[in-house]
N, C-alpha and C positions, 0 to 999 in steps of 0.2 A: 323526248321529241327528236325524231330523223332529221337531215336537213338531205335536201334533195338535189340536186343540180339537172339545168333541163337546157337542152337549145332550142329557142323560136327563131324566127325568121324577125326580122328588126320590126317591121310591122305589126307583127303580133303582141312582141314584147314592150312598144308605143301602146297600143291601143290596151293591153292590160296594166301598162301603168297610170292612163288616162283613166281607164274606170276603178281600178283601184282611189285616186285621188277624190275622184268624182264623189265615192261610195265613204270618204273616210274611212278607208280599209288596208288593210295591208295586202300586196299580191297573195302572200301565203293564205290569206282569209279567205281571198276570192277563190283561190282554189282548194280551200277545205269545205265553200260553201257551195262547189262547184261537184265536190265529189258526193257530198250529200245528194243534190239534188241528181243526182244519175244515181242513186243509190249504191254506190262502192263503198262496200264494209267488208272486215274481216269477216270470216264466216263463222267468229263465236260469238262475233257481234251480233250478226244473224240471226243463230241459231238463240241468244237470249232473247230476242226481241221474238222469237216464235217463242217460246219458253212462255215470259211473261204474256204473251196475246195468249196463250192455252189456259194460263193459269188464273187471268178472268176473266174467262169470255166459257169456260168449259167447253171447249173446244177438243176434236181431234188433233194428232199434229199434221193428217194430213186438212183438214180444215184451218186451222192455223194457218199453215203454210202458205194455204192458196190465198187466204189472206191476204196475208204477206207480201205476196208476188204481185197482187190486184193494186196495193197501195203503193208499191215501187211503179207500177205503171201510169198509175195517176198521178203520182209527184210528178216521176218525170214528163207528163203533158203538160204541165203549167208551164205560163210564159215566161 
């Protein structure tokens, strides 16, 4: 595990310790569950989650992919 350091503005860092408590979560969570939900992965992450969508779905990779891309667009619309 990395550890990061980041500067917010004091308001920022207020209001994501506030939901952090709220959530029973730790800051780092909220923003591992933050990065999820924008879909930032390494790109062998990626590239395995196209892998496996090919490999049961018989799929193209370029089918796969567009997959792929279609469900990173719908995660991130959710509220």
């Amino acid at each position: 595990m990395r550890r990061l350091r980041i500067t917010l503005s004091e308001a920022s860092y207020r209001a994501l310790k506030e939901a952090s408590a709220q959530r029973a979560k730790t800051i780092g969570q909220l923003i591992e569950e933050s990065l999820d939900f924008y879909g930032i992965k390494s790109r062998e992450d990626a590239r395995d989650l196209v892998r496996r969508a090919r490999a049961r779905s018989m799929l193209t990779e370029g089918q796969a992919l567009a997959v792929a891309q279609q469900q990173v667009r719908v995660v991130r619309r959710k509220p």
